[in-house]
C-alpha positions as CSV (number, residue, x, y, z in Angstrom):
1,X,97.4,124.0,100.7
2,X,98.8,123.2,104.2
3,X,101.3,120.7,104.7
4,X,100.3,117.1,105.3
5,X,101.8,113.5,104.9
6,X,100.4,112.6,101.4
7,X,99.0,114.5,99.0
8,X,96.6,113.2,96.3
9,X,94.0,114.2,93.9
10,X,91.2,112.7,91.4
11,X,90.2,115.3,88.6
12,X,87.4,114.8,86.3
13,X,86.9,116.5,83.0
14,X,83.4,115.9,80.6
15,X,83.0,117.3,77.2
16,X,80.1,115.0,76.5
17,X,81.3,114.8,72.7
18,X,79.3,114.5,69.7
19,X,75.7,115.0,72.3
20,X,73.9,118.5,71.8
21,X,75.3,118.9,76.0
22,X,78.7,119.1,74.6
23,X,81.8,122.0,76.2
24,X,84.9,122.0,74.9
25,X,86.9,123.8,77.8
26,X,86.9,120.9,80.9
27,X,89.2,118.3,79.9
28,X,91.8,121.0,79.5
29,X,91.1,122.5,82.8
30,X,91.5,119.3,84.7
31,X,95.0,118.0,82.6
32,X,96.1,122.3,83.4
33,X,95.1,121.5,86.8
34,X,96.9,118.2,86.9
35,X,100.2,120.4,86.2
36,X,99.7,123.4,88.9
37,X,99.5,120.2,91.5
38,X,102.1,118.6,90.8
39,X,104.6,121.9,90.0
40,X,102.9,124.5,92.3
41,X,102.2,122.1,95.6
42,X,104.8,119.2,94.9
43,X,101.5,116.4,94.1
44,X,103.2,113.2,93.3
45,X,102.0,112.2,89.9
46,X,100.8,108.8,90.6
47,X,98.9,110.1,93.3
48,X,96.6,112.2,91.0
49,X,93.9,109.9,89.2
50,X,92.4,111.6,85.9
51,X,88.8,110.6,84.4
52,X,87.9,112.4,81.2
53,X,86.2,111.6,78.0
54,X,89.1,112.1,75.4
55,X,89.2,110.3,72.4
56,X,89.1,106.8,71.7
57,X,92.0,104.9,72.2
58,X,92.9,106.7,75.2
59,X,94.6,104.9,78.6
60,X,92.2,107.7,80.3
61,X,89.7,106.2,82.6
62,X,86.1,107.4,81.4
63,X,84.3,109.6,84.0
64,X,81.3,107.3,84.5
65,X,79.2,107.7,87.4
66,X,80.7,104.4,89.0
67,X,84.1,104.9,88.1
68,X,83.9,108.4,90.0
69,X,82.8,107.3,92.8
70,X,85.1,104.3,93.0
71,X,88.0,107.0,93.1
72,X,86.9,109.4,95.3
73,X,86.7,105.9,97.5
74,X,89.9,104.9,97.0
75,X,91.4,108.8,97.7
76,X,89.3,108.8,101.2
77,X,89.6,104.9,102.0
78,X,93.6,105.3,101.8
79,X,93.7,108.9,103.6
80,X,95.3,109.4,107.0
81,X,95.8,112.3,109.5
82,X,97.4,114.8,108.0
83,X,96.6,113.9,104.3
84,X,95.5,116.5,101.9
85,X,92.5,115.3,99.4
86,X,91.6,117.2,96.3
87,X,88.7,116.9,94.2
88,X,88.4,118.9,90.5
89,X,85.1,118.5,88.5
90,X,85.1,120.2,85.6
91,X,81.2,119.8,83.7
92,X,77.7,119.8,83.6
93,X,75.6,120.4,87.0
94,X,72.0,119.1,87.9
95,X,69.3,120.5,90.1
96,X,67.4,117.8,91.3
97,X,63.6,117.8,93.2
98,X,64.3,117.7,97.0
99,X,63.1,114.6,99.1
100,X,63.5,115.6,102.3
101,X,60.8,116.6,104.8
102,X,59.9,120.0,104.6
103,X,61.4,120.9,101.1
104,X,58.8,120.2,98.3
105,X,59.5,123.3,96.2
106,X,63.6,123.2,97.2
107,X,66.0,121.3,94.9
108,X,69.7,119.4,95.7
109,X,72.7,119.7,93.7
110,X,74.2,116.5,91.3
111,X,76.8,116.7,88.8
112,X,76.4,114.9,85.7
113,X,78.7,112.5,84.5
114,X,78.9,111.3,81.1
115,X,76.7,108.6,81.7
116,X,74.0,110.6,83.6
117,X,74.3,108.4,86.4
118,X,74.4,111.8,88.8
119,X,76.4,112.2,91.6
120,X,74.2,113.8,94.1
121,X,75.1,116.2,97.5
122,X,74.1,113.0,99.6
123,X,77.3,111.2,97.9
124,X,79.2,113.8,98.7
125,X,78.1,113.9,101.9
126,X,78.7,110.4,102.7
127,X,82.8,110.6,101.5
128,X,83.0,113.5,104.0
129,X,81.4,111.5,106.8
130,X,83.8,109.0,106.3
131,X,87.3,111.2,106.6
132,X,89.7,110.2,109.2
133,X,89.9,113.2,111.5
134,X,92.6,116.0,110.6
135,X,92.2,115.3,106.7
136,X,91.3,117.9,104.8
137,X,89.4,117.8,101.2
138,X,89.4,120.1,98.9
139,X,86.4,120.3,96.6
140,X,86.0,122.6,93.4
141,X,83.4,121.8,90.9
142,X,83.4,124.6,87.7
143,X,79.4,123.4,86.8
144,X,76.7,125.5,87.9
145,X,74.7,125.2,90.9
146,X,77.6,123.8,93.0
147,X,77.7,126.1,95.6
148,X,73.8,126.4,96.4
149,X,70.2,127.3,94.5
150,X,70.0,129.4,91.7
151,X,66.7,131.3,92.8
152,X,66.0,133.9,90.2
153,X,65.9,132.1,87.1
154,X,66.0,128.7,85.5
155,X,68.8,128.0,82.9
156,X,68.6,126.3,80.1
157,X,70.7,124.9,77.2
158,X,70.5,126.6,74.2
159,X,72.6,128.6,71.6
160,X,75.9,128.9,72.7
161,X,76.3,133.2,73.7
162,X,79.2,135.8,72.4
163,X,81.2,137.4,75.4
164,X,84.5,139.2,76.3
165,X,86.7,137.8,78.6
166,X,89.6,139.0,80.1
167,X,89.7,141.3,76.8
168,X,89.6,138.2,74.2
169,X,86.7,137.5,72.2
170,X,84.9,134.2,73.3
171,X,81.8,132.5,72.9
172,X,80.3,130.5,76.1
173,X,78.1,127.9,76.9
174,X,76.9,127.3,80.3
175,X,77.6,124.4,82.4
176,X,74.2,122.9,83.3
177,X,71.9,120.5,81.9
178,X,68.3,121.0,83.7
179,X,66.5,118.8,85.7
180,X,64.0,118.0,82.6
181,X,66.2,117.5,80.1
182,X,68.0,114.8,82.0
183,X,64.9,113.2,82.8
184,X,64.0,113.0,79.3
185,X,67.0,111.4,78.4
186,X,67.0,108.9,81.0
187,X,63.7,106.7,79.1
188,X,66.0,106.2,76.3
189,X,68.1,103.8,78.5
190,X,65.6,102.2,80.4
191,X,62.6,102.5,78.3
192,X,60.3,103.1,81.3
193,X,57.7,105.4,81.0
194,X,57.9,107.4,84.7
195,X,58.3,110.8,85.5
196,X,60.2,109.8,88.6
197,X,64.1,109.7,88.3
198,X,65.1,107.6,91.1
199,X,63.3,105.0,89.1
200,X,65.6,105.4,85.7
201,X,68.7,105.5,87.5
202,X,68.2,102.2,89.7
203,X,66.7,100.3,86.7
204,X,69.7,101.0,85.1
205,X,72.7,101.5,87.4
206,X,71.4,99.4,89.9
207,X,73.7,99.6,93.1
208,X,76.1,102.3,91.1
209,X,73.2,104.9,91.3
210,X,73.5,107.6,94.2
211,X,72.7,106.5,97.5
212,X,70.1,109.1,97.7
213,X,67.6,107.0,95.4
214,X,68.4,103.8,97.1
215,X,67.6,105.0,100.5
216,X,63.9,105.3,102.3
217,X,63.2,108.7,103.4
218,X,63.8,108.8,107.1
219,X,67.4,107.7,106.3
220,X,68.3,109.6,104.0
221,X,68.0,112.3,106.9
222,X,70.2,110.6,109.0
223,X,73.2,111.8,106.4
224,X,72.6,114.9,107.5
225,X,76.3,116.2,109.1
226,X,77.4,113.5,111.3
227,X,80.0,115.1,112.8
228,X,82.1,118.5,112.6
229,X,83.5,119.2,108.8
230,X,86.3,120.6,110.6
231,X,89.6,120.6,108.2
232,X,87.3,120.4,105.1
233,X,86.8,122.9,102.5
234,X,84.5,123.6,100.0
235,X,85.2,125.4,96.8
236,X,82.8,126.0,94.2
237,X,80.4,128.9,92.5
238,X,78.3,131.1,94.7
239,X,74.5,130.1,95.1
240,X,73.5,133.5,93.0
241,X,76.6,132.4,90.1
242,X,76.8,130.1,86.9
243,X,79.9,128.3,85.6
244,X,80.7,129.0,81.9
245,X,82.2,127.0,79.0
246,X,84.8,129.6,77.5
247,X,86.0,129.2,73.7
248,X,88.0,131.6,72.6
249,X,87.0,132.8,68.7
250,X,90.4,133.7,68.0
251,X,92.3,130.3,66.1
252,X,94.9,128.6,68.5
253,X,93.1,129.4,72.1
254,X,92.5,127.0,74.2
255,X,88.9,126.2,75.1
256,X,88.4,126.5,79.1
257,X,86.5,126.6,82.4
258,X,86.1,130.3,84.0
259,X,86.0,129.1,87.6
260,X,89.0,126.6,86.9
261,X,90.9,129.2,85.2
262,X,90.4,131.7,87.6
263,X,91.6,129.6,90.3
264,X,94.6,128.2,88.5
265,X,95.8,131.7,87.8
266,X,95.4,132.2,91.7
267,X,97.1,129.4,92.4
268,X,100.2,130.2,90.2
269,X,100.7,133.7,91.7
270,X,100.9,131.9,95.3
């Protein structure tokens, strides 16, 4: 990470306990993250927010849709020239139907917060649009589809699946809930009987819910790239690549990310 005048960071961890989408591995990858910032790259601690569903009684701040959002805005609302932003999701990933002109069979990207009000592309695009020139933001979401389309096959969430890695015995689950299984959870909170999702999520987060379902059309292609993302990266999965859920069978390992793993054992050997 290049050298800047503050340095600050909001991670977010879901396990979705005791729900048949639950992982195991993402709140640990986002508190292990929490410590290569702050001992690797010098991240003042109360500079690094942390949202994850631990267990009750916790000071932890629940990673809502809303409460997301509302830090990521704080991070790019109090960011200057020079600033470094980082951004950690650990959890389940969306595809959603596409609504823009010219893309009736493509799909966007959300993540899924524990409250399945999802975080769309278009609200990612909108905290990038508003970064004070010479900031740069770090993203890296460990959920599927983050970096692009999966084309070749549809995922779904079943049975977890029994894998080596790194030589240890683990068994994985992968990190995406699709489209049709979050729209069939969404009735149970708003007890409206439409297939169309934009519907759900305003009924029931109202002004909380992405920007792309409160938006007509022909705006919501104005939030195309306003301006140059230059200073910003991007890191997440490949287009053709999943995210996994690793838990080791052996008693005494850690349950863990892949993609946040990997990365942290980059990051400690730079």
């Amino acid at each position: 990470m290049e050298e800047g005048k503050k340095r600050m960071a909001v991670l977010v961890g879901c396990n979705y306990p005791n729900t048949k989408y639950e992982l195991h591995g993402c709140i640990n990858d986002v508190i292990a993250m929490r410590e290569v910032l702050i001992k690797q790259f010098g991240f003042d601690p109360s500079r690094i927010e942390l949202l994850t569903n631990a267990p009750a009684g916790s000071s932890l701040v629940v990673p809502t849709g809303a409460n997301i959002k509302a830090a990521l805005n704080r991070m790019v609302d109090g960011a200057e020239a020079g600033d470094v932003l980082f951004f950690h999701y650990s959890g389940h990933g969306t595809r959603i139907p596409s609504k823009k002109r010219g893309r009736s069979f493509r799909q966007d990207e959300a993540i899924v917060p524990t409250d399945f009000n999802l975080i769309t592309d278009l609200d990612f695009r909108q905290l990038v649009n508003c970064l004070p020139k010479g900031t740069s933001f770090i993203i890296l979401s460990d959920s599927c589809h983050s970096g692009g389309l999966i084309d070749k096959e549809k995922e779904q969430i079943g049975p977890s699946s029994f894998v080596q890695n790194n030589g240890k015995e683990c068994f994985y689950s992968l990190k995406t809930i699709p489209f049709q299984s979050v729209l069939q959870h969404l009735p149970s909170l708003t007890s409206i009987n439409t297939s169309d999702i934009g519907t759900h999520l305003l009924e029931f987060f109202g002004v909380d819910a992405s920007i792309r379902f409160q938006l007509p059309l022909h705006e919501l292609e104005s939030f195309e790239s306003l301006k140059p993302d230059e200073g910003i990266l991007l890191s997440e999965c490949q287009a053709n690549e999943t995210s996994a859920d690793m838990n080791p069978v052996e008693g005494g390992g850690k349950a863990y990310g892949a993609f946040s793993d990997a990365v942290q054992r980059v990051l400690k050997e730079n």
